[in-house]
N, C-alpha and C positions, 0 to 999 in steps of 0.2 A: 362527523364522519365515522367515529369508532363507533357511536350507538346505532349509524346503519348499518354498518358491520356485524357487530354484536346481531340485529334481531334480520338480516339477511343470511346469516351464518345459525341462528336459531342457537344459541349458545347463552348461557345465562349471566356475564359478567365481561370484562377486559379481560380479565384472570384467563378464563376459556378461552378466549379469542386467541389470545395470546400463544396458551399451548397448543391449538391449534392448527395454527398456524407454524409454530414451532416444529410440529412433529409432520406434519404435512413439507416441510422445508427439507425434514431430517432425513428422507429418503433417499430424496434423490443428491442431498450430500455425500452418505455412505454408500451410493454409488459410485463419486464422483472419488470419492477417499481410497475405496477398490480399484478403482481403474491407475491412479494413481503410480503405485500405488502408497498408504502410508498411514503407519498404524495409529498413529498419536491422533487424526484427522477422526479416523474413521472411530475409533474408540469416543469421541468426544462427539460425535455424530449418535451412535447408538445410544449414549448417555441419556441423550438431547429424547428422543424419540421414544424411549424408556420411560425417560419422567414424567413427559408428555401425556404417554399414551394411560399410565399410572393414574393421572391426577385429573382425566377426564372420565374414565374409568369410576373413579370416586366420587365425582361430582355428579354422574349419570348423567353426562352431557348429551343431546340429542344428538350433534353430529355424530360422536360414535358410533352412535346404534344404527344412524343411517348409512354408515360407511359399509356395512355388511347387504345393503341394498345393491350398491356399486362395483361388488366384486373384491371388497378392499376390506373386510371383515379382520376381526382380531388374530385368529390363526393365519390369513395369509400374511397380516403384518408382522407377523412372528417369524412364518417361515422367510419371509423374502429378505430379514433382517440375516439370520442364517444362512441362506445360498449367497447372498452378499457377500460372508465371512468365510464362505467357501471361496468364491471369488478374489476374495484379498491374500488368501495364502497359494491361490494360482499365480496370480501377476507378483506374487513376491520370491518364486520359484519354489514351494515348497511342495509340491506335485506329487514328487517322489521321497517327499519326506513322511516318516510313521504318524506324526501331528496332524497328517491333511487325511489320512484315511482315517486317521481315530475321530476327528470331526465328523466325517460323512457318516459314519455308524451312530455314532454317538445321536446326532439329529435324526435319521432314522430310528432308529431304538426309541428315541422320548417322542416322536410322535408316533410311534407303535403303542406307546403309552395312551395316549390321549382316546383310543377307542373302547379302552376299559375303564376308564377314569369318566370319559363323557357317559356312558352306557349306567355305571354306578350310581353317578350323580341323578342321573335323571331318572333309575328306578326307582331312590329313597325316596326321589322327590313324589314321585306316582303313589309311592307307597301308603305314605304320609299322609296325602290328602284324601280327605276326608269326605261321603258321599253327604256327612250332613253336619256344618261348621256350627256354632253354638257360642251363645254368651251368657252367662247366667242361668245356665242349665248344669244342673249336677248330673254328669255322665262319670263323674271320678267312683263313686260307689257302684255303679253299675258295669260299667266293662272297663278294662286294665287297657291304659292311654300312655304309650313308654315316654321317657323323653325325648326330645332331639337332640338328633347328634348334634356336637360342639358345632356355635356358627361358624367358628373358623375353616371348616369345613367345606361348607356349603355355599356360604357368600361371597360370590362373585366367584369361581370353583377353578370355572377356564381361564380368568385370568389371572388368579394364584398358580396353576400348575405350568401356565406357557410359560407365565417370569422364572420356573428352575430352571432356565436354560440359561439364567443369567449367571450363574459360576461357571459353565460350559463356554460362554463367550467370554469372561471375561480372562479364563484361564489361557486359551487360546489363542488370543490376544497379547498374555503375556507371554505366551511360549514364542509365538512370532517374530515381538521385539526381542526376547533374549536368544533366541536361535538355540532354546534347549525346548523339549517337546515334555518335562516333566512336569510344569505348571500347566500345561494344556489338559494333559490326563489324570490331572489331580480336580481340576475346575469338572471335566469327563464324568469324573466317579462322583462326583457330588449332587450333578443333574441326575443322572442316570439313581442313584440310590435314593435323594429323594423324592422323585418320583415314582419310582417303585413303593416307597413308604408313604406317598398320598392314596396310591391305589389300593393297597394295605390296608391303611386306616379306615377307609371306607368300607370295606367289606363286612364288617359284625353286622352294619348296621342294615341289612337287606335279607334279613334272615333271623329265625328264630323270636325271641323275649325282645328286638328293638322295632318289631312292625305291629304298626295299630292294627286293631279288630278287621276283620271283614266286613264289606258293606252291610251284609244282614245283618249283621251284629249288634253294630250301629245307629244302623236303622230301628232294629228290636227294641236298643237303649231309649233312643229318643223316644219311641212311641210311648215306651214302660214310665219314662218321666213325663210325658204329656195324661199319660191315663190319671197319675198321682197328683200334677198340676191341677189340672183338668182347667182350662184357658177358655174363657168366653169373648174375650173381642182381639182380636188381631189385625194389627197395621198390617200391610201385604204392600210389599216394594219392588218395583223392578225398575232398572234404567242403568244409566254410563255412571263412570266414576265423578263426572262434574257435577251430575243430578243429586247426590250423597246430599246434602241441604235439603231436597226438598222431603225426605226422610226426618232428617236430624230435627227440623223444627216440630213436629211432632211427639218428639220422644218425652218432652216434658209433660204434655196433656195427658200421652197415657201413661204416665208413673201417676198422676194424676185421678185417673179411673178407679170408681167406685167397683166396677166389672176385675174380673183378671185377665190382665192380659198380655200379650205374646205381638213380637215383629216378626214378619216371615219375610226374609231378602231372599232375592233371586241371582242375586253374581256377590262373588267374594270382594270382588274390588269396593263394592259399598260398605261390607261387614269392616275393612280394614279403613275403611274412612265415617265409620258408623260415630258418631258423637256419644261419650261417656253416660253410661245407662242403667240403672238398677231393673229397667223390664228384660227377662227373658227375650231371647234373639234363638232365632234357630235360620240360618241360610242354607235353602235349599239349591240348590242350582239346577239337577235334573228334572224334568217335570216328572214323567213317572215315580218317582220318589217322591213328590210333593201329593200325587195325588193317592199314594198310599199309606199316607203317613194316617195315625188316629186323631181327627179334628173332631169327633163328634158331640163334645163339651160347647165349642164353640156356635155362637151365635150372631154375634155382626161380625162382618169382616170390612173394614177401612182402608179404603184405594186412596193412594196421595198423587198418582199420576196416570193419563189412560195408555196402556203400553200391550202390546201383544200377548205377554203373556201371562194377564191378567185372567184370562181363560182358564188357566190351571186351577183356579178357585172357585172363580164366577159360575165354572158346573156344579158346585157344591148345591146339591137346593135345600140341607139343611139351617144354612146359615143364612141372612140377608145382607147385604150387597150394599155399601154406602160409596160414594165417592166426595171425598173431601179436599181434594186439590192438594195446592201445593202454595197459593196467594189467593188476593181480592182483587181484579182488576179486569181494568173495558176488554181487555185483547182477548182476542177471536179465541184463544186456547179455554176460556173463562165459559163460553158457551161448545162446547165439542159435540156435536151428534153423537157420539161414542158414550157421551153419558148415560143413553138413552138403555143401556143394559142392566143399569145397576137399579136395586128397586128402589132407593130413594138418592136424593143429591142433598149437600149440603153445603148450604152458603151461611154469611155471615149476618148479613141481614138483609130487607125487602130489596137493596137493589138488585141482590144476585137471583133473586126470585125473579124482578122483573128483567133482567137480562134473558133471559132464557125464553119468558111471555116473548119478547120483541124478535129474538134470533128466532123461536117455530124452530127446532131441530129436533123434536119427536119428544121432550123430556115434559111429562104431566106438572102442573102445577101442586097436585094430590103430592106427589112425591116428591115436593122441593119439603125442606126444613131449613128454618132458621137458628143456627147454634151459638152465633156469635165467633169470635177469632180467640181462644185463649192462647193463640201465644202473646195478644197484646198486652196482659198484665202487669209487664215490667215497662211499658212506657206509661212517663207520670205527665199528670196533667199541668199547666201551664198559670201561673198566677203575675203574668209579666216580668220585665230585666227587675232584677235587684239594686236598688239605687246605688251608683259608682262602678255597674259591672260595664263594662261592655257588651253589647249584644252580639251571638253568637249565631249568623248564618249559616245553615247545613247545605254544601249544594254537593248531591249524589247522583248523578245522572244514571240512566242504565245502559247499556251496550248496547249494538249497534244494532243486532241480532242477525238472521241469515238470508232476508229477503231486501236487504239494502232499503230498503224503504227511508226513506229522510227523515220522518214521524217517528222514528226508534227511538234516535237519544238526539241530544242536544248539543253534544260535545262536538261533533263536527260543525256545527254552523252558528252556533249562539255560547257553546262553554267559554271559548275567551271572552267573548262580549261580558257575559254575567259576571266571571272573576274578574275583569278588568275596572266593572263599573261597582262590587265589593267591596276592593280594594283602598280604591278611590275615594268612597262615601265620605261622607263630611253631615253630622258625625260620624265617628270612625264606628267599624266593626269589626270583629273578629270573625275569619272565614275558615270553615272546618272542608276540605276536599274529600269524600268519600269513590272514589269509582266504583264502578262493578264488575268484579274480578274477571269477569268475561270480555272487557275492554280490550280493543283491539287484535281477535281473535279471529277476528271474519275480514275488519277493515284498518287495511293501511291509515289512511286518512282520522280516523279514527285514536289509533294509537299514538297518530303525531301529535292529534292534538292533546290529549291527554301528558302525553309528556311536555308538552309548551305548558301548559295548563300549572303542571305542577313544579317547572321551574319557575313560574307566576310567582306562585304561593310561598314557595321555597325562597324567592328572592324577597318577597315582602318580608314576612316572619324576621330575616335577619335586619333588615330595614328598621323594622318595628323594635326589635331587641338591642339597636341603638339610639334610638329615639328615647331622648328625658321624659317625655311624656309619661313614657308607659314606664310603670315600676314595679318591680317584683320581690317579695321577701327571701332573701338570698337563702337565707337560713331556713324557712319552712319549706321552699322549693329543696332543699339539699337533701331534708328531713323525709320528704318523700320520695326524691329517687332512691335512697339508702332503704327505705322503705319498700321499693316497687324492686328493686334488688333482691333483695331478701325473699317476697313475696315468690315472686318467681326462680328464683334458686329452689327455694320450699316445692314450689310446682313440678319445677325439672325432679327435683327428687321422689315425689308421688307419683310423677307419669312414669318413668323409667325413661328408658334408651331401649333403641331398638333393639342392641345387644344381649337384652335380658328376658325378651316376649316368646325365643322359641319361634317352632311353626305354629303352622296352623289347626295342627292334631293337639299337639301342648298347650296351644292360648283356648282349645274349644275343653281341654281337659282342666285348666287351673281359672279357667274365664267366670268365674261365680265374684261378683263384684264384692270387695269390701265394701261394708255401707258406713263405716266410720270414718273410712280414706275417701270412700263418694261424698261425703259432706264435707266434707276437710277443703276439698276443691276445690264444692258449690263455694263455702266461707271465703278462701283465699281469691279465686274469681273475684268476687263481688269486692273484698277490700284493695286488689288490683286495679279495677276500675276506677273506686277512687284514689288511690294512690296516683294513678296515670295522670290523670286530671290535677291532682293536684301537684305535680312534677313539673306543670308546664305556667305559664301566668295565663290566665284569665283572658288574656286579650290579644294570645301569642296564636299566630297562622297556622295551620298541622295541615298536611297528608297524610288520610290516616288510611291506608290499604294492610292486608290480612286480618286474619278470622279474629284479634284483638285489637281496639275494642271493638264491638262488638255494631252493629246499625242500630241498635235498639239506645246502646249506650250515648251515640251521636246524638240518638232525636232527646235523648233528656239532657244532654248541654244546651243543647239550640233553643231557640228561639224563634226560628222561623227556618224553613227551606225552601229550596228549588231541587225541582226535579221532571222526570218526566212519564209519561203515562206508563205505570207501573204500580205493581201489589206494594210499592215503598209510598206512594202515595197514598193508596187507602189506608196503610198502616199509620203513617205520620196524621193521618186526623181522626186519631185514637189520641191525640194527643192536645188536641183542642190549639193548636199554635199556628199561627199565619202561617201560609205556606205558596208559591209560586211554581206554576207548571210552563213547561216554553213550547209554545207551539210551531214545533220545527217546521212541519208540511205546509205551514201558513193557510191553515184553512180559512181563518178567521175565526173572533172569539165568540160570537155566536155557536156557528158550524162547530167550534172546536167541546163548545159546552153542549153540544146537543147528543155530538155521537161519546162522548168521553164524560160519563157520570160523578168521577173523582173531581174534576175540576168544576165544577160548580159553585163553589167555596172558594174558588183558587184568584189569586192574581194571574192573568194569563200575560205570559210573555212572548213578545215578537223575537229573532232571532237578534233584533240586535239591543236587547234586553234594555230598552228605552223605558219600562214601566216597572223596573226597580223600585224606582221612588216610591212609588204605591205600597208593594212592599217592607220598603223599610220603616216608610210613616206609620204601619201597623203596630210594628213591632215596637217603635220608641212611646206609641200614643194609644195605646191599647183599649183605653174610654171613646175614640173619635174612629174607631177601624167600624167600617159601614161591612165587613164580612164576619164579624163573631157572630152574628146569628144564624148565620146560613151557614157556618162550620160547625155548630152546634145540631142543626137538622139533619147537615147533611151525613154528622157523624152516625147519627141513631139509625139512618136508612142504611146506611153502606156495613155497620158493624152492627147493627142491635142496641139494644137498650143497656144501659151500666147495669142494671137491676134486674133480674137475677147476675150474677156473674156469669161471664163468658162460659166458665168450665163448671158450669153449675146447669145451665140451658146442656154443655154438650153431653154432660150424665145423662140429665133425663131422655134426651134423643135417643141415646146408646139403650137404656135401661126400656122404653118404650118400646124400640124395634126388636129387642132380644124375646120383649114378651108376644111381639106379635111373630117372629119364626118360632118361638115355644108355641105357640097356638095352632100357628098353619102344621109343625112336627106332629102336636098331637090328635091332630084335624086327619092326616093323613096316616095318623097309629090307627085311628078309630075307625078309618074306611077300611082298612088292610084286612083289620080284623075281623069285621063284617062277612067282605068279600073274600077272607082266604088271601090276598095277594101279599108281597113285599111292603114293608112299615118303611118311614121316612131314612130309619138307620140303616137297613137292609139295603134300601137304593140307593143310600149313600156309597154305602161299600161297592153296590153293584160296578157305581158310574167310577169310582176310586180304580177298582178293579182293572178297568179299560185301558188301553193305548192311550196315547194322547191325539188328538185333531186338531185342525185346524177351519173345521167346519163349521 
């Protein structure tokens, strides 16, 4: 009942719920404490509704924020906390007493305050921000970036200055009870002054040596470090703050790049959830500014998503145009008509070529390339269990996604089937639950099951952990949590706290990565991972949800998976390991292999995961699995060939097209010059020059 609560309420813990529900109670008690009336009630009433309102506040509860949709926002909870307390010293006759008018002014006056304080806050804030945010670009030598003012300051601003009115209430309160009005107008002068000293303190910083450059300024700077870079391939991002992933898996191929090169984001929400990076970042957000900036070094430009305002670039005709997704998989996003603009696409291997042959959505087969997946590198290949291990089933399902379709995931109609019949095995196995963070975000039914699913898992694990069977070295287990402690103490200390990162004028002025702390990471990461592993036994149940460890980390424990039609499937046979797909829509396994190219290889499963068995026999008898040959074919179609490496095919792709827009640039120098007309640079500038369209 409390966890329907909890995600009916959209609150993240009992903790939340709790408050509230607490403060949502506290209202209409200091109502009831006013009318009363009676001061003891009502004092422990606002206490209530105070802490409350404080501790949701900090936890960036959603109901808070949606409480200001309903009329019922932080300042009216403030003020109506206050006419209350006007209220309390009516009904206690104090009417005509100096205490009840030093109140009404007193709350008048501090929220006379709050329209120079809100005003304040929100010009530094304007001020601050920056027309073009930056990671590893040296803007500190080129134009003077001040600091930010102290966070105390700034975060969370209006609910720092509503709580001065807390010595004003509490004084008040005590003036009440003791029928002398000198602790009222002692509590009086304490809001009132500091509050005048919050609006105070804020003022150096809106004026003068505390405000960043001017947009030109700015703008001047980056272009002057881009002339000096001078950047030849550029990822180019746009999308919501959940999409950041399909960014982030990228950033390792291009630190990778033989070319130079550069990210170009289009909302700051991704730069703030960007993954740790030694490449240059520059986030543009306004187009005009993006199409002014100096790109004329550059030569590919790399799309990871097709998004509207891909356009900002895609005019470019000095550069050429690749789109390289974001996964490998059947779903219809895999083939997009929209591809159809960039001059060439690039898949992973022949099947993504011949996806495209079958879909006919306008994309030449001249202009497909095969580059392979380099972010598969770090999953390793499969030599069967190690004799005494338990075997290690991955089942990751994917979300539900937003067309309800039943063929999404498998967690509504076959995940307990699959964990129950895991569980169960005989021989036994160890089952690893990965969901996909997007679980239950579209579908109730969904979410429920996921959470049955993993009090499944959760309930074996402790079963299992009293079971003689299974034994664990107390001491080498102890050795690596003390270990995996450390590792990540180490980590909290490299990454910082938010407390120390400044805005976003200060992180684009100090944002030049250390590359001895970026390796320090890479190191501790990787010894995390095995530490993690080795913190648990061998044969021990897990739930493993957020960004640690990692999906890549899961497919190299396992030994086999399930999952379902998704880019985690074509990645997991990168990894040459039996693997099960569940055909939720019950096509049949035919129909299901014919329109679905990943499962070919696969154990297909019914919803009520009756062909386990098939599965597990793979994985225990690895000499007798009638599918290693057809995971091994089907690997090479779906990913390319091991030979060259992945990030070795995507250089030369890179380095190949850069020389063929070098050619068509100096194809188009050479006609200019003929003819007297504008050169390929010239029409760049021209078309840079323009508005923006949506033509």
């Amino acid at each position: 009942m409390i966890s329907t609560a909890i995600r009916v309420a959209r609150v993240g813990s009992a903790a939340e719920l709790a408050a509230a529900a607490l403060m949502m109670l506290g209202f209409p008690a200091l109502m009831l404490a006013a009318l009363v009336p009676s001061v003891p009630a009502f004092a422990a009433a606002a206490a209530v509704t105070y802490a409350a309102d404080h501790y949701l506040h900090r936890k960036g509860s959603y109901l808070v924020n949606r409480l200001s949709k309903v009329r019922a926002g932080l300042s009216i909870r403030f003020l109506i906390r206050e006419l209350l307390l006007i209220l309390l010293l009516a009904r206690l006759s104090l009417a005509d007493n100096l205490i009840y008018y030093g109140a009404v002014a007193c709350f008048i006056a501090f929220y006379g305050l709050q329209a120079p304080h809100g005003a304040l806050v929100t010009l530094i804030r304007n001020r601050r921000r920056m027309p073009v945010a930056t990671r590893n670009v040296d803007l500190k030598s080129r134009i003077r970036i001040p600091d930010a003012p102290p966070r105390f300051l700034l975060n969370r601003s209006a609910e720092k200055m509503l709580h001065l009115d807390l010595a004003a209430v509490a004084g008040i309160l005590v003036a009440a009870e003791m029928e002398s009005s000198v602790p009222g107008f002692i509590g009086i002068g304490v809001t009132l002054f500091l509050g005048c000293l919050y609006v105070l303190a804020l003022m150096p910083y809106v004026r003068g040596g505390k405000i960043p450059p001017n947009a030109e300024k700015v703008l001047a700077a980056v272009d002057d470090w881009l002339r000096a870079y001078k950047p030849e391939t550029v990822l180019y991002f746009s999308g919501s703050k959940d999409s950041a992933y399909q960014v982030n898996m990228w950033l390792e191929t291009m630190e990778q790049l033989d070319s130079k090169p550069l990210v170009i984001l289009r909302e700051r929400v991704i730069l703030a959830n960007l993954a740790p990076t030694t490449v240059p970042v520059v986030c543009v957000p306004g187009g005009v500014h993006l199409m002014n900036m100096d790109l004329t070094t550059v030569r590919v430009a790399l799309y990871a998503a097709n998004v509207g305002k891909n356009i900002h670039l895609l005019r470019v005709p000095t550069m050429k145009h690749v789109f390289i997704g974001h996964g490998d998989s059947d779903k219809l996003a895999s083939v997009n008509p929209f591809s159809k603009v960039y001059d060439e696409v690039w898949t992973a291997g022949r099947a993504g070529r011949d996806r495209y042959a079958i879909a006919d959505v306008g994309v030449r087969d001249d202009d497909i390339v095969e580059v392979g997946r380099p972010q598969l590198a770090p999953i390793q290949g499969w030599q069967g269990v190690p004799e005494g291990r338990v075997p290690t089933v991955l089942y990751a399902p994917t979300w539900e996604g937003w067309d309800g379709n039943p063929g999404n995931t498998s967690l509504v109609l076959a995940g307990e089937n699959i964990v129950k019949k895991l569980l169960k095995a005989d021989p036994p196995v160890r089952v690893l639950y990965k969901p996909h963070p997007f679980t239950g975000t579209v579908s109730k039914e969904a979410g429920a099951a996921h959470q049955r699913i993993t009090a499944l898992v959760e309930k074996a694990a402790a079963e299992r952990a009293a079971d003689p069977r299974f034994t664990v070295d107390g001491a080498a287990q102890a050795q690596a949590k003390a270990e995996l402690a450390r590792i990540e103490a180490r980590l909290a200390e490299l990454s910082g706290t938010g407390s120390d990162r400044g805005d976003e004028a200060e992180a684009t002025r100090d944002g030049v990565v250390d590359l001895k702390r970026h390796e320090e990471v890479a190191r501790l990461r990787v010894e995390w991972n095995d530490a993690y592993w080795r913190s648990a036994g061998t044969f021990e149940h897990r739930v493993v949800t957020g960004a640690e460890p990692r999906l890549y980390d899961c497919f190299n424990v396992s030994d086999a998976m399930v999952s379902d039609i998704s880019s985690v499937v074509s990645d997991f046979i990168a990894s040459g390991k039996p693997y099960a797909v569940t055909d939720s829509a019950e096509l049949g396994v035919e129909e299901f292999k014919r329109q679905n190219t990943a499962v070919r290889a696969a154990t297909i499963l019914s919803n009520s995961a009756a062909e386990l068995g098939e599965l597990l026999a793979a994985v225990r008898e690895p000499a007798a699995d009638p599918l290693a040959e057809d995971r091994k074919e089907l690997k090479e179609y779906l990913l390319g060939p091991d030979e060259p490496t992945s990030i070795e095919q995507f250089n030369t792709a890179v380095a190949d097209l850069a020389l063929k827009a070098e050619t068509r640039n100096l194809g188009q120098e050479s006609r200019a010059a003929a003819a007297g007309t504008p050169g390929a640079d010239e029409l760049s500038d021209a078309l840079s020059a323009q508005p923006p369209t949506t033509a």
